[in-house]
C-alpha positions in Angstrom: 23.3 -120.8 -189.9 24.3 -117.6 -188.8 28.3 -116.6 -188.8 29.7 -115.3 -185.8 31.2 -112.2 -186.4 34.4 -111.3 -185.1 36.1 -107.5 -183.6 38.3 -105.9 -186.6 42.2 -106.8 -185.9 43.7 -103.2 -184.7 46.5 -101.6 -187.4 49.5 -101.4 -183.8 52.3 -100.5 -186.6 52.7 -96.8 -185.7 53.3 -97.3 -182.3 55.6 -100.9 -183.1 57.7 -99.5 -185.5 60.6 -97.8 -182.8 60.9 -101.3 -181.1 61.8 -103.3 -184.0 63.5 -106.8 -183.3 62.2 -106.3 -179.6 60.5 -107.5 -176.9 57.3 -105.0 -175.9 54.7 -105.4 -173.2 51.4 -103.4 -174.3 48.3 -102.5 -172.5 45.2 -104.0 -172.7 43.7 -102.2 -174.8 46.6 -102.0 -177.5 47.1 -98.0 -178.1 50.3 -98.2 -176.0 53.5 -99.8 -174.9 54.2 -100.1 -171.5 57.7 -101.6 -171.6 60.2 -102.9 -174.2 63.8 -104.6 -173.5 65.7 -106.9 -175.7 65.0 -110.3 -174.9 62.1 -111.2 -172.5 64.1 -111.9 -169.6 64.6 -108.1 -168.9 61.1 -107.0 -170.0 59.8 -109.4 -167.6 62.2 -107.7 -165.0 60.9 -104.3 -166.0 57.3 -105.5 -165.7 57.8 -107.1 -162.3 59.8 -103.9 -160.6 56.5 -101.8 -162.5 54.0 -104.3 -160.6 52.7 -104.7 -164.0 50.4 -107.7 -164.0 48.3 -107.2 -167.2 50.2 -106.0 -170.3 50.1 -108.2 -173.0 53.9 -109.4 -174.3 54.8 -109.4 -178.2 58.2 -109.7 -180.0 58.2 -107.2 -182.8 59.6 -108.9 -185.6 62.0 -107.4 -188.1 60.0 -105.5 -190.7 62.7 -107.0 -193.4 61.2 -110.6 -192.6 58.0 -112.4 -193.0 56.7 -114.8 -190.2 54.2 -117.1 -191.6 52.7 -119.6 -188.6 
């Protein structure tokens, strides 16, 4: 039985690491950050006054910590 292959996960560090402990919408295609705001509430608010519809939301944890699901 063949294994499905899947796409290489993207390395989004460099461009993480000056939102720390924040809330960031990216694009798509995950080379940028289209908005960041402390809790989700105001990136939300910053996405809807943008008319951004398709960014993709992440909290960036705090590089001290380790989040294991």
């Amino acid at each position: 039985m063949k294994q499905k292959s899947f796409p290489k996960p993207k390395d989004i560090s460099n461009i993480l690491t000056p939102y720390e402990n924040k809330w960031v919408a990216l694009s798509v295609d995950g080379k940028k950050v289209n908005a960041s705001a402390k809790t989700l509430e105001q990136l939300e608010k910053k996405l809807a006054k943008a008319n951004d519809k398709n960014s993709i939301y992440t909290k960036v944890l705090p590089f001290d910590q380790v989040f294991v699901p």
